[in-house]
C-alpha positions as YAML, in Angstrom:
chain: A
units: angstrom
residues:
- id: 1
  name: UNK
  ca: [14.37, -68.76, -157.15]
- id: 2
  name: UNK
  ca: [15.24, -66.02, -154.78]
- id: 3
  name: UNK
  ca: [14.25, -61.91, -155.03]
- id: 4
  name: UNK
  ca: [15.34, -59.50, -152.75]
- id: 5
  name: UNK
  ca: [13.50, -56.47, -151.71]
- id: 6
  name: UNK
  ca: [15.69, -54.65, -154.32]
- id: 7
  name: UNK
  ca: [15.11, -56.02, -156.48]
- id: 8
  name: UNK
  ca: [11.56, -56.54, -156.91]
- id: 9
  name: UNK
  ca: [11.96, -52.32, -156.31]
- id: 10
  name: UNK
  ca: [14.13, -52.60, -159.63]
- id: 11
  name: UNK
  ca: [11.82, -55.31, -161.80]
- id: 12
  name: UNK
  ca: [9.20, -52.93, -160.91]
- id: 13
  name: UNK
  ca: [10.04, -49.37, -161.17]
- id: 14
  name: UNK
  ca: [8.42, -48.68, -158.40]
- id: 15
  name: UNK
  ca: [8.94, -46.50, -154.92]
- id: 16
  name: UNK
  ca: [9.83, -48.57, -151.82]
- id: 17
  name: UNK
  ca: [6.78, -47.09, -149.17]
- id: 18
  name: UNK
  ca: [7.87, -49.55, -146.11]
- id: 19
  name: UNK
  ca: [10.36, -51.95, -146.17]
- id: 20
  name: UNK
  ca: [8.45, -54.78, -143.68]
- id: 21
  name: UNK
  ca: [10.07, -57.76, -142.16]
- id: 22
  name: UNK
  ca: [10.86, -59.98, -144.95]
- id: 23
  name: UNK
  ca: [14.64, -60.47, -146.73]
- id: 24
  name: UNK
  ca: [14.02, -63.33, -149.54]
- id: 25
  name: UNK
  ca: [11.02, -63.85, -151.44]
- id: 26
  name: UNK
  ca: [10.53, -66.82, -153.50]
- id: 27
  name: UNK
  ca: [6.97, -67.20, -154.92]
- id: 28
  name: UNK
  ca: [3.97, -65.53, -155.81]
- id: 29
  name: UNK
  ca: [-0.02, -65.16, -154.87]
- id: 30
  name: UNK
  ca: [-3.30, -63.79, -154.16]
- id: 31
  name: UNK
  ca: [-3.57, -61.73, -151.17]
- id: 32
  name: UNK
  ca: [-5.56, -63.90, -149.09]
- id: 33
  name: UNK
  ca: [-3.12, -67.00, -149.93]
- id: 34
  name: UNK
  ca: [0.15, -65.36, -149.74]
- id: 35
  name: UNK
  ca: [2.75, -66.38, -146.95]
- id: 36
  name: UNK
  ca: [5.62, -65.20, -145.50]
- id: 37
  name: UNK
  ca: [8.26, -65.27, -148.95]
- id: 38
  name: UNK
  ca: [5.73, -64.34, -151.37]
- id: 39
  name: UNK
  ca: [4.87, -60.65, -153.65]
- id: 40
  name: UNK
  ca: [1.37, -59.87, -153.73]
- id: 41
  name: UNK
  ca: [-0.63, -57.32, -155.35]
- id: 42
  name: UNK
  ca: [-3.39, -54.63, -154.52]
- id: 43
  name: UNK
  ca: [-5.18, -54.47, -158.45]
- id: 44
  name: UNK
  ca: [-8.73, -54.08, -157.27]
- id: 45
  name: UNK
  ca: [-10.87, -52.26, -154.55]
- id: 46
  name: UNK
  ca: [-12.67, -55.77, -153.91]
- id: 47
  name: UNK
  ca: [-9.60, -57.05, -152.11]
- id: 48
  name: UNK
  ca: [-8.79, -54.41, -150.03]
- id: 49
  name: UNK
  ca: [-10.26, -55.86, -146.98]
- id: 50
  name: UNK
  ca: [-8.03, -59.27, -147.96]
- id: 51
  name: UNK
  ca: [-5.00, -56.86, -148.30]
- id: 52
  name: UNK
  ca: [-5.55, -55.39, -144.77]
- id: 53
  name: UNK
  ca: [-5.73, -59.11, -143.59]
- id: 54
  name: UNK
  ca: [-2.71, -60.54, -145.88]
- id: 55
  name: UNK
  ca: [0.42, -62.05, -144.81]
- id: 56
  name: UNK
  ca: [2.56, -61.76, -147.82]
- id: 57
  name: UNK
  ca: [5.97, -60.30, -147.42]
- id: 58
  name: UNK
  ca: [5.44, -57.34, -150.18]
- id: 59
  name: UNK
  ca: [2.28, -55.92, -151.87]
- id: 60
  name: UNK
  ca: [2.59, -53.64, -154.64]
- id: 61
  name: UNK
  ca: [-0.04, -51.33, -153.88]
- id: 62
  name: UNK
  ca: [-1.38, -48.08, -156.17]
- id: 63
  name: UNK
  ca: [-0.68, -44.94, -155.09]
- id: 64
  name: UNK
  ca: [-2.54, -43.17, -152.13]
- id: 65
  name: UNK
  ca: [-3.92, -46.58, -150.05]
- id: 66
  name: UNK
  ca: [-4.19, -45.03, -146.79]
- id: 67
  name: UNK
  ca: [-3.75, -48.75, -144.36]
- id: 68
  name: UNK
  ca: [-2.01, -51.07, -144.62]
- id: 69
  name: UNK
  ca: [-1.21, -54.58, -143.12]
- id: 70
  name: UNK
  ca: [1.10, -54.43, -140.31]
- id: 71
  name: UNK
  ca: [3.88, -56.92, -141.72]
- id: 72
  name: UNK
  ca: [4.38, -56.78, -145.43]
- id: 73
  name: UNK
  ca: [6.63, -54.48, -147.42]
- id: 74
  name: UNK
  ca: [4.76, -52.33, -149.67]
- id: 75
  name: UNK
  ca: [5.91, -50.97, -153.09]
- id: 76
  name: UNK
  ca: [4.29, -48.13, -154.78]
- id: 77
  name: UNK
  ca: [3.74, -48.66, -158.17]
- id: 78
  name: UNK
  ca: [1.31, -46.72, -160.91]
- id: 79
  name: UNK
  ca: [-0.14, -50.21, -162.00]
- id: 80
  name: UNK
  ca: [0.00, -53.04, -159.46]
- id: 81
  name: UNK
  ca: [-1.41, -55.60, -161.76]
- id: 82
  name: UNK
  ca: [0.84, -54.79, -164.49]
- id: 83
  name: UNK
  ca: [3.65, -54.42, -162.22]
- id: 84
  name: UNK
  ca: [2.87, -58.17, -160.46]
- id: 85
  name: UNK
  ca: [2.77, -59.22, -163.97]
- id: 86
  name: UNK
  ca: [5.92, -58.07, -164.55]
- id: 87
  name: UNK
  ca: [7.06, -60.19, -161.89]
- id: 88
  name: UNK
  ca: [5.48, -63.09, -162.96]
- id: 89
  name: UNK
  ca: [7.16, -63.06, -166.44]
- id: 90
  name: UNK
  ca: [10.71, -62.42, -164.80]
- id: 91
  name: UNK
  ca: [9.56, -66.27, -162.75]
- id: 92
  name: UNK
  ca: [8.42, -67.61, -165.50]
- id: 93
  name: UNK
  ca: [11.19, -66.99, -167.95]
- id: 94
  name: UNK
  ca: [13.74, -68.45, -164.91]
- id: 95
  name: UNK
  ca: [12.02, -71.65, -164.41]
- id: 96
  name: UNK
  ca: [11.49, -72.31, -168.68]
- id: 97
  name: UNK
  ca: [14.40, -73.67, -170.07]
- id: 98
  name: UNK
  ca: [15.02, -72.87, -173.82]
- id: 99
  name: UNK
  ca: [16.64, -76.40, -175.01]
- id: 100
  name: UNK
  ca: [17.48, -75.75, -178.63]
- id: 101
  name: UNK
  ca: [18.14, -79.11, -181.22]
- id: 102
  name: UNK
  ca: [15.71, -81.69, -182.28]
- id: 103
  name: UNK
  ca: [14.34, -84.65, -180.44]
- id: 104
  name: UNK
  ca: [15.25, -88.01, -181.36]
- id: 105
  name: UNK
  ca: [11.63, -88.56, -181.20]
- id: 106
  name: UNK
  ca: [10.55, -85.48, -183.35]
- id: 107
  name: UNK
  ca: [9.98, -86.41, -187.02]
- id: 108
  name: UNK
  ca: [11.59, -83.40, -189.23]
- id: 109
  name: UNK
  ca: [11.15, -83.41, -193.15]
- id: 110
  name: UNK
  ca: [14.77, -83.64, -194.65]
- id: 111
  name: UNK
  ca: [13.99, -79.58, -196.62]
- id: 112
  name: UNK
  ca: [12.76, -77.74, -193.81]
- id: 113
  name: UNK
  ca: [14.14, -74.84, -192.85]
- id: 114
  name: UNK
  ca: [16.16, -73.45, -189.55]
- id: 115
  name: UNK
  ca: [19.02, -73.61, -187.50]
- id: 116
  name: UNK
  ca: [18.65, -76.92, -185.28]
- id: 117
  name: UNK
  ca: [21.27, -74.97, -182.86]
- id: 118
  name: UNK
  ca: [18.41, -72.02, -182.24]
- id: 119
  name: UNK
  ca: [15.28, -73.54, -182.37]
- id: 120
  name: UNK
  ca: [13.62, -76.43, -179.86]
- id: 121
  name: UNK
  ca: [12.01, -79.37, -181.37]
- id: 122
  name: UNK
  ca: [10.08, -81.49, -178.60]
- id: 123
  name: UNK
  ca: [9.40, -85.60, -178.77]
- id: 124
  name: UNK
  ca: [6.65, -86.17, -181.22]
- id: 125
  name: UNK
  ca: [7.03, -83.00, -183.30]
- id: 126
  name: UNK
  ca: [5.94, -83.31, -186.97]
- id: 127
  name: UNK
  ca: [7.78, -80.84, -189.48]
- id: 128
  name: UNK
  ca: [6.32, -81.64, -192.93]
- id: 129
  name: UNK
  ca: [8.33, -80.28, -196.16]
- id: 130
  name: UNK
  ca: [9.36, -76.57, -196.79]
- id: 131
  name: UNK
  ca: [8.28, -75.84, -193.54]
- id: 132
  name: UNK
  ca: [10.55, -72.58, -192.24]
- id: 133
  name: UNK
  ca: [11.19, -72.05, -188.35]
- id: 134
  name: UNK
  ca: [12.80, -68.70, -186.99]
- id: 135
  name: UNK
  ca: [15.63, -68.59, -184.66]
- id: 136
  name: UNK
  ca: [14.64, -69.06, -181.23]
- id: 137
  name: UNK
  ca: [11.35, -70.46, -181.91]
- id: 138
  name: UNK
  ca: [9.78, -73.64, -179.85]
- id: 139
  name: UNK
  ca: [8.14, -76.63, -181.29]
- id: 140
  name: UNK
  ca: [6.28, -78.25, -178.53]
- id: 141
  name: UNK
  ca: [5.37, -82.38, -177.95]
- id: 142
  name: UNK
  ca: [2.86, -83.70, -180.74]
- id: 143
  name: UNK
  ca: [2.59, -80.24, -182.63]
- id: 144
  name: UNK
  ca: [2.12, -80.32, -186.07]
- id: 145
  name: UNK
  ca: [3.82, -77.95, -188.78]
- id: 146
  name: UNK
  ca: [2.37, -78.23, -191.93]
- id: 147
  name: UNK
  ca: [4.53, -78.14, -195.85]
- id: 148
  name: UNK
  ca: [5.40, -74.22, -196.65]
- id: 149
  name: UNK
  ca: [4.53, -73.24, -193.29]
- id: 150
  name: UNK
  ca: [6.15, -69.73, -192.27]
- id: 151
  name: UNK
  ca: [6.90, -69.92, -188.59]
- id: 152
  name: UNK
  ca: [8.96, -66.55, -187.49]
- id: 153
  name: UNK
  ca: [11.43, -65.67, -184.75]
- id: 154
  name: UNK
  ca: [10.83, -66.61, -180.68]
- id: 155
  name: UNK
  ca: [7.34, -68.30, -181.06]
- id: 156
  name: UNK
  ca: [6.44, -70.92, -178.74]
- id: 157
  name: UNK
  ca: [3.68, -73.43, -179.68]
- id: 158
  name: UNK
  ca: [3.21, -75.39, -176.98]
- id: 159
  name: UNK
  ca: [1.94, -79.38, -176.97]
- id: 160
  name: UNK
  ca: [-0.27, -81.04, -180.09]
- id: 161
  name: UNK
  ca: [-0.51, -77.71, -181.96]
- id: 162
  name: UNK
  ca: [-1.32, -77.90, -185.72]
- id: 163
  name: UNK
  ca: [-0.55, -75.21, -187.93]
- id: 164
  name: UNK
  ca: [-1.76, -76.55, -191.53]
- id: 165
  name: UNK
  ca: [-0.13, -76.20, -194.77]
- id: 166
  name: UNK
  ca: [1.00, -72.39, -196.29]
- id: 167
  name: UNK
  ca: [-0.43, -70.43, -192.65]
- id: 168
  name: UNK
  ca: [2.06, -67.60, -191.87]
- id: 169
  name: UNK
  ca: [2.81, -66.86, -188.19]
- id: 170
  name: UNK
  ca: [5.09, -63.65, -187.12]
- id: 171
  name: UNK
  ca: [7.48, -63.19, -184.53]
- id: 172
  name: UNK
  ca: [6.75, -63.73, -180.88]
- id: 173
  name: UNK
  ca: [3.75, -65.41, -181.48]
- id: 174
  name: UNK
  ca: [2.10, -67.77, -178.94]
- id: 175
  name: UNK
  ca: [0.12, -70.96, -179.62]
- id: 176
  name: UNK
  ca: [-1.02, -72.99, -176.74]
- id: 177
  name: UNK
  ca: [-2.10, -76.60, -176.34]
- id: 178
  name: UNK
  ca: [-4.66, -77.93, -178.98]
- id: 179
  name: UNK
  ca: [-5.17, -74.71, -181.10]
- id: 180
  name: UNK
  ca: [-5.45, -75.20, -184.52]
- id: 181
  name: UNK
  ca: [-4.46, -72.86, -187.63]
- id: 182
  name: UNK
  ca: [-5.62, -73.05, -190.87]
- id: 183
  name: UNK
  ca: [-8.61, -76.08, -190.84]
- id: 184
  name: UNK
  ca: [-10.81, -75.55, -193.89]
- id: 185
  name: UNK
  ca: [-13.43, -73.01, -193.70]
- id: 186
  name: UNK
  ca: [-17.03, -74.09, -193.15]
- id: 187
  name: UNK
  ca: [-17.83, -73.68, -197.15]
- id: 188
  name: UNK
  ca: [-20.58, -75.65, -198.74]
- id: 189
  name: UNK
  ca: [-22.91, -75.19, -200.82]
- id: 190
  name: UNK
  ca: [-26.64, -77.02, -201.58]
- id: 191
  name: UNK
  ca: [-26.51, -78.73, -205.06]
- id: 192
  name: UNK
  ca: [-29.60, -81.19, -205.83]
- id: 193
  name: UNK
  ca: [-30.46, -81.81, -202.41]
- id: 194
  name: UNK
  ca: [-26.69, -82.55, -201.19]
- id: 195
  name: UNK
  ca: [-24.15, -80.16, -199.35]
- id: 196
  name: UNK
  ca: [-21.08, -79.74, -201.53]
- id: 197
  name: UNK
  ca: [-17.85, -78.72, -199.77]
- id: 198
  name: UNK
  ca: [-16.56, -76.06, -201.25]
- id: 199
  name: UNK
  ca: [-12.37, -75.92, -201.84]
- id: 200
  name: UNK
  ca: [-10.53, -73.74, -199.21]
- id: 201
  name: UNK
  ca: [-7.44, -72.69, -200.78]
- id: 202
  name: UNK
  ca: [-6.11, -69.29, -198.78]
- id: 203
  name: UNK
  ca: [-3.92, -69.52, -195.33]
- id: 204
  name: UNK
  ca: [-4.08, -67.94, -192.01]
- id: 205
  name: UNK
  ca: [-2.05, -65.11, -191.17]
- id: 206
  name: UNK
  ca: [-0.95, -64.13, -187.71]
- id: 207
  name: UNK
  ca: [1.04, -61.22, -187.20]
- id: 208
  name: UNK
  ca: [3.78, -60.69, -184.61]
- id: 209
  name: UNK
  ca: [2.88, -61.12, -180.70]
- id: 210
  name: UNK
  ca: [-0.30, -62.72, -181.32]
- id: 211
  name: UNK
  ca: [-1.22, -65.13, -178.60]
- id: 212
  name: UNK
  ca: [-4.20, -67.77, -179.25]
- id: 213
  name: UNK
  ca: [-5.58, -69.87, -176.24]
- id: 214
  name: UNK
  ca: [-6.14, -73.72, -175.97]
- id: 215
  name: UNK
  ca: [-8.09, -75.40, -178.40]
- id: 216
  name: UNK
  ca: [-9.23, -72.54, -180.20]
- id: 217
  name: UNK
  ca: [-9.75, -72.52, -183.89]
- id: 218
  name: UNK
  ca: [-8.63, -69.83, -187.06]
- id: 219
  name: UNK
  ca: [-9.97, -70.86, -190.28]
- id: 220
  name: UNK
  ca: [-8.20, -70.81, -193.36]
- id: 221
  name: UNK
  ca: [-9.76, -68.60, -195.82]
- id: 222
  name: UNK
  ca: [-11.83, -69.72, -199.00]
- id: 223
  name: UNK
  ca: [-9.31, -67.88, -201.18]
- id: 224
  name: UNK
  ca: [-7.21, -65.19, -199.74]
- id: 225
  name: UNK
  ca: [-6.12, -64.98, -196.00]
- id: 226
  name: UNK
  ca: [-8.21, -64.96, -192.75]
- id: 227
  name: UNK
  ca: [-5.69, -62.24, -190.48]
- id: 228
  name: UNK
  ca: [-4.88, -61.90, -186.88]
- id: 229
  name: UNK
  ca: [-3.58, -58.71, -186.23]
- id: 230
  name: UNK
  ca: [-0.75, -57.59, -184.73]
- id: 231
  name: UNK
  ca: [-0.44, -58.15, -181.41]
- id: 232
  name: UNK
  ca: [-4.43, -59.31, -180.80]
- id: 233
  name: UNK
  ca: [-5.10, -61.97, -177.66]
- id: 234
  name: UNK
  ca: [-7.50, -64.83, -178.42]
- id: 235
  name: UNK
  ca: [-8.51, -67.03, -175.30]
- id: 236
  name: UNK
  ca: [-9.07, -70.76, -175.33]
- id: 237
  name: UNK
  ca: [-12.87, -72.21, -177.32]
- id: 238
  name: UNK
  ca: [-12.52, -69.03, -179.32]
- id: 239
  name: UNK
  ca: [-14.21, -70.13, -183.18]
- id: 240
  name: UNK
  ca: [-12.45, -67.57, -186.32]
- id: 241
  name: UNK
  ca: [-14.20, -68.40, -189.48]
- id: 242
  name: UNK
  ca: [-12.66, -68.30, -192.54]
- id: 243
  name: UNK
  ca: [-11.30, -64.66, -194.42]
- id: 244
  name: UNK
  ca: [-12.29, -62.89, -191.52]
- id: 245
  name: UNK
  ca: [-10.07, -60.38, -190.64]
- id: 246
  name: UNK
  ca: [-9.13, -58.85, -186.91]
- id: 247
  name: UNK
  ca: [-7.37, -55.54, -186.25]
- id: 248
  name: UNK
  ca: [-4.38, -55.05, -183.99]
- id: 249
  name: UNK
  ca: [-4.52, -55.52, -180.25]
- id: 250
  name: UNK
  ca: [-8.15, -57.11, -179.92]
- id: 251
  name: UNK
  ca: [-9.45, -58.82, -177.46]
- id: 252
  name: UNK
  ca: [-11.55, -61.99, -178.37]
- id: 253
  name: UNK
  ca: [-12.84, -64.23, -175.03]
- id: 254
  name: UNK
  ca: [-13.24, -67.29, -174.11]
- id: 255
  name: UNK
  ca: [-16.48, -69.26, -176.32]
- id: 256
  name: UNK
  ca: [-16.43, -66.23, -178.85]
- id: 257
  name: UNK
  ca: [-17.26, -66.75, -182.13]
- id: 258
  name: UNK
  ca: [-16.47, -64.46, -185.75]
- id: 259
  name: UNK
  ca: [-18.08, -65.68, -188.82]
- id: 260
  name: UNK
  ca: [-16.91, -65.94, -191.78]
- id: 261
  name: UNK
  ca: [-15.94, -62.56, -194.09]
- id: 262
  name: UNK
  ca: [-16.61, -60.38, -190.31]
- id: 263
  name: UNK
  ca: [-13.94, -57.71, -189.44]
- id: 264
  name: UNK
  ca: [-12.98, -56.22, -186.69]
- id: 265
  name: UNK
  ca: [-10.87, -53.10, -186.38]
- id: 266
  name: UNK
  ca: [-8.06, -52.14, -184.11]
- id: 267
  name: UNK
  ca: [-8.30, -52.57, -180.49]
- id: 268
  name: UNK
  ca: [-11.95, -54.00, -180.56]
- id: 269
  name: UNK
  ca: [-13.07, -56.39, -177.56]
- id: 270
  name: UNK
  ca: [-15.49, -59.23, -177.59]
- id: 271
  name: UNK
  ca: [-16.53, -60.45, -174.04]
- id: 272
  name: UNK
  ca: [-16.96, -63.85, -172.95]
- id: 273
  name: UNK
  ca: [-19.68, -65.97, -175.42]
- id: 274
  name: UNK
  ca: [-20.22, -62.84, -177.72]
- id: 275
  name: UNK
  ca: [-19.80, -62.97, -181.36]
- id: 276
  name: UNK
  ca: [-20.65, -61.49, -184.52]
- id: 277
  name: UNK
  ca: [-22.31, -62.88, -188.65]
- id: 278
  name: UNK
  ca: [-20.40, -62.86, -190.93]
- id: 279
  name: UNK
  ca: [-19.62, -59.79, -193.53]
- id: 280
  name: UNK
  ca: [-19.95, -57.50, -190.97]
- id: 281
  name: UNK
  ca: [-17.99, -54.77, -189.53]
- id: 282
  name: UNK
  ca: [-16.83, -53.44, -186.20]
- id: 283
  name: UNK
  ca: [-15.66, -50.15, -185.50]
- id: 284
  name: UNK
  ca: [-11.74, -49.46, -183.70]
- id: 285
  name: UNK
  ca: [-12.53, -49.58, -179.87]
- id: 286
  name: UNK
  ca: [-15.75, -51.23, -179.83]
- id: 287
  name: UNK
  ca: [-16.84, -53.53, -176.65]
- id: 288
  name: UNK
  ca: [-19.75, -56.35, -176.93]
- id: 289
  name: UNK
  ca: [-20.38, -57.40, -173.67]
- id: 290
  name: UNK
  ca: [-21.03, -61.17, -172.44]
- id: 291
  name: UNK
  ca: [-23.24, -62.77, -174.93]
- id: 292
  name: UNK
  ca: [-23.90, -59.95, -177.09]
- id: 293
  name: UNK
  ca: [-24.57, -61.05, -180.73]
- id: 294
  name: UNK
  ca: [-23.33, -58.50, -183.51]
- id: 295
  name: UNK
  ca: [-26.00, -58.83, -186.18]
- id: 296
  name: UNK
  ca: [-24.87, -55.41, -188.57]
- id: 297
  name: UNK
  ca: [-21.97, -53.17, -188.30]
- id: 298
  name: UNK
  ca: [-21.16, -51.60, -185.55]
- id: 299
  name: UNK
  ca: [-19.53, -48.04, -185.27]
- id: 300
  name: UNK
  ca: [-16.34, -47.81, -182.95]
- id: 301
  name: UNK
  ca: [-15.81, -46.45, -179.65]
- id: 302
  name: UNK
  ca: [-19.17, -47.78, -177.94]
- id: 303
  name: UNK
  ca: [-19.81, -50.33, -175.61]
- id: 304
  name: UNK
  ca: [-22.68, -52.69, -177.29]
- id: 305
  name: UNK
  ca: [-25.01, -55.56, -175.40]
- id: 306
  name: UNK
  ca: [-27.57, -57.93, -176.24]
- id: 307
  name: UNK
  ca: [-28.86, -60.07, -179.18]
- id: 308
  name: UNK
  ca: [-29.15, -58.17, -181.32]
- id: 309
  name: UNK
  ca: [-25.65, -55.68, -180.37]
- id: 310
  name: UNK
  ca: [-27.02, -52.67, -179.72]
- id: 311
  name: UNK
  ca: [-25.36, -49.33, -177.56]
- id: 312
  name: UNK
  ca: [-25.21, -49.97, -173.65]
- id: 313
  name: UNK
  ca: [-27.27, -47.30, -172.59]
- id: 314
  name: UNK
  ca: [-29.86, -47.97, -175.05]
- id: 315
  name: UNK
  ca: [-30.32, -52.10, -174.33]
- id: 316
  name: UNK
  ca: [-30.07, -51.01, -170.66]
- id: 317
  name: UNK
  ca: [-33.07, -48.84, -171.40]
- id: 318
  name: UNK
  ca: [-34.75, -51.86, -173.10]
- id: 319
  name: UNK
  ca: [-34.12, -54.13, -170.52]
- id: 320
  name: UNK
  ca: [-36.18, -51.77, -168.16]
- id: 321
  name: UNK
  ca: [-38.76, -51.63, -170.02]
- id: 322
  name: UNK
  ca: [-39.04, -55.78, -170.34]
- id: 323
  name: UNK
  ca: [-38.54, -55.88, -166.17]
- id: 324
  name: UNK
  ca: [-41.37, -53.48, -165.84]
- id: 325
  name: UNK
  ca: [-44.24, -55.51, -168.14]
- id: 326
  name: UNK
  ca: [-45.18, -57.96, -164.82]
- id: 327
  name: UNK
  ca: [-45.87, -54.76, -162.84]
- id: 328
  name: UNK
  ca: [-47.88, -52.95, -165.78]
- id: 329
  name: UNK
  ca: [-49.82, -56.29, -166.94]
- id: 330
  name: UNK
  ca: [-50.77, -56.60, -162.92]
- id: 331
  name: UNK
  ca: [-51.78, -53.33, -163.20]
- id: 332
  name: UNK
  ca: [-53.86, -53.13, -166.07]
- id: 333
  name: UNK
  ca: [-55.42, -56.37, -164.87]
- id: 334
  name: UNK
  ca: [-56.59, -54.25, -161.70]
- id: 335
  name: UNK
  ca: [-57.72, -51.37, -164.08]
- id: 336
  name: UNK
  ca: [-60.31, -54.32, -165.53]
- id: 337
  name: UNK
  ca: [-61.30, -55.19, -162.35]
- id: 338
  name: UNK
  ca: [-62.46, -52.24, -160.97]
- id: 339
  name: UNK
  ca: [-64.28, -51.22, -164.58]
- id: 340
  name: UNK
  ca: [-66.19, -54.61, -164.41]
- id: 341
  name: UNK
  ca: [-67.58, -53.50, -160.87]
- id: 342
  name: UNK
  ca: [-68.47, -49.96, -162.24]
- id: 343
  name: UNK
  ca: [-70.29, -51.60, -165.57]
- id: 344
  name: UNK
  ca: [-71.12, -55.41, -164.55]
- id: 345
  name: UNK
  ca: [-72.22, -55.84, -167.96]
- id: 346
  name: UNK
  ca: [-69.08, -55.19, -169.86]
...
């Protein structure tokens, strides 16, 4: 695929500061591997010095950067990394290729429901009974679709999904490899010395432009529905436990887990390896850090660390404290010393 300086100008609404040497550009990359037909983008401070060194053919750059490498075009944009994004959805959607029907391979129950001249069934597709599919939707290699599953308009579940029986999933929803909706909730209970599983009879829910990562996990709920709100961004080894419930626009990272019964409101944000119990709550616009364990509710709008969660500032001020105990206990050990030579006999 070929973009010229126009119209990366037009993908990206931005202002053309130098036009450079290049006239075709035909891939993407970092700064510091870029070549001589490829966009690049200035996102971060950190890579300026790799900007100043780059040989890319255009960098969209924020406004104000005061050098700039002696080659590339550069194009002024408000947001460079949204703006390179931009650019790679536009070469992403030209290289995928939408192939609507069903695969001789796929294996389609005779009562589902959709039009086989708008939707994409891959080889080794399972579509189990009363299933629905919406137009323009993509049913990748070895996924599974459970009976009475609900699957809405321009989704694309990519290879050896499963979505399990009665789950709901909205429009423009994105499933990648290995992800799996609606396995039975961890439910058991201890009767005469033996763990009895407990029936898990709700669904998942996922709302419209939700986007799960590979081989991550939503639990159907014990009655009811666990919910993924709209438009919420789970990364891959991400654990939902069943009837929990997560606001719109949230971002859950990679090796997060949320219990069972936990909610999170709107526009919440759980770093890498966090988590949170179960049958708690989290405030709209909360942040737990890396690691940070959610052990009670939370109130929105802070930014919580540590096991337990508690506000930045304060675990900062804890963490202090803790680095400062082998200075004080060397101290106080000197203290002792010098009493013992004043009074040999204590």
């Amino acid at each position: 695929m070929k973009l010229t300086l126009d119209d990366i100008v037009s993908l990206t609404a931005g202002t053309l500061v130098r036009p450079g040497s290049a006239t075709v550009i035909t891939g993407l990359a970092s700064l510091d591997e870029a070549g001589s037909e490829d966009v690049s983008f200035l996102g971060n401070e950190k890579y300026y010095k790799d900007f100043l060194q780059t040989d890319a053919a255009v960098v969209l750059i924020p406004p104000g950067v005061p050098e700039h490498p002696s080659d590339s075009a550069l194009i002024e944009v408000a947001n460079p990394s949204l703006a390179f994004g931009e650019m790679v959805k536009h070469f992403v959607d030209k290289h995928h290729r939408f192939t609507p029907g069903v695969h001789p391979g796929a294996h389609v129950a005779a009562d589902a429901i959709f039009d086989p001249e708008l939707v994409s069934i891959k080889a080794g597709a399972v579509v189990e009974a009363g299933a629905r599919i919406g137009n323009g939707s993509e049913i990748g290699s070895g996924t599974v679709v459970g009976e009475n599953v609900n699957i809405g308009e321009d989704c694309r579940l990519y290879a050896n999904v499963t979505v399990r029986e009665g789950c709901i999933i909205g429009h423009r929803v994105i499933l990648h490899s290995g992800c799996i909706i609606g396995s039975d909730g961890y439910g058991y209970e201890l009767v005469d010395g033996r763990h009895q599983k407990i029936d898990q009879v709700g669904i998942v829910l996922l709302e419209d432009d939700v986007e799960i990562g590979a081989n991550s996990t939503v639990d159907r709920a014990r009655f009811g529905k666990t919910l993924i709100g709209e438009g919420t961004k789970i990364d891959n080894l991400v654990q939902i436990g069943h009837n929990a419930k997560i606001g719109k626009h949230c971002l859950v990272v990679a090796q997060s887990g949320i219990s069972g019964s936990a909610h999170l409101g709107d526009y919440v944000t759980l770093a890498a390896k966090s988590g949170c119990v179960g049958h708690i709550k989290i405030g709209d616009h909360a942040v737990l850090t890396a690691k940070a364990a959610g052990m009670s509710d939370l109130e929105g709008g802070q930014v919580y660390m540590g096991m337990p969660a508690r506000p930045l500032r304060e675990a900062l001020k804890s963490k202090a404290r803790v680095a400062r105990l082998p200075k004080l206990i060397a101290e106080v050990k000197e203290l002792r010393r010098q009493l013992d030579k004043l009074d040999p006999s204590s």
